[in-house]
N, C-alpha and C positions, 0 to 999 in steps of 0.2 A: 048816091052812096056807093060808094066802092065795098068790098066783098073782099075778104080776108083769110087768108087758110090757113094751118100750122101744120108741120110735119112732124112727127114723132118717130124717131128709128128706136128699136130695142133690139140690142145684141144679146141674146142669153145665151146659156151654154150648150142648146140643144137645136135653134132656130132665130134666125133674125126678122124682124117683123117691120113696117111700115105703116103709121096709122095719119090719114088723114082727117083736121076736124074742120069743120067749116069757121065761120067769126062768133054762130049760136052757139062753140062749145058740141056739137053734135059730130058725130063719126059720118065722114064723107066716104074714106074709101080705107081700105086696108088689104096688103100685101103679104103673106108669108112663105118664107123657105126655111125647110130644117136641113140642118148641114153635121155632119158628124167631126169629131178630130182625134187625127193619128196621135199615139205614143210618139215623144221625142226620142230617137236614137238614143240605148244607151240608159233610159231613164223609165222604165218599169212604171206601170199606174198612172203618167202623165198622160199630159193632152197637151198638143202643142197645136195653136191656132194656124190657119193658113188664108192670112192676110191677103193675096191675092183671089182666091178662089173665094174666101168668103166675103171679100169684097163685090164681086160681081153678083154674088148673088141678095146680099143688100140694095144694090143697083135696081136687081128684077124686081124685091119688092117694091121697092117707090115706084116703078115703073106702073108694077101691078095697083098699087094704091092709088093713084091717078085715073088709070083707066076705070078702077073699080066706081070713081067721084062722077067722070063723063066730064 
């Protein structure tokens, strides 16, 4: 019987997270980074996302949610 995992990513607005479940439905491994975001140029009380930077560090959560499973 093969063994099945799911990954779950969640972007919020304060932290992106990585949760791995095993095929039981049960939490394998989970990763998280809080990331902040700059005002856009210009535009007072915004947040402007930064798509590269907080791409990478989605990247390190799943990384971290793997190692966290073994």
């Amino acid at each position: 019987m093969s063994t099945g995992y799911l990954l779950a990513i969640d972007v919020g607005t304060g932290s992106a997270r990585a949760v791995l479940f095993g095929a039981d439905g049960h939490q394998a491994g989970i990763g998280q980074r809080e990331y902040s975001h700059r005002e856009a140029p210009g535009v007072p009380g915004s947040q402007a996302f930064d798509t590269t930077t907080n791409w990478l560090l989605i990247a390190q959560c799943v990384r971290e949610a793997l190692a966290d499973a073994h």
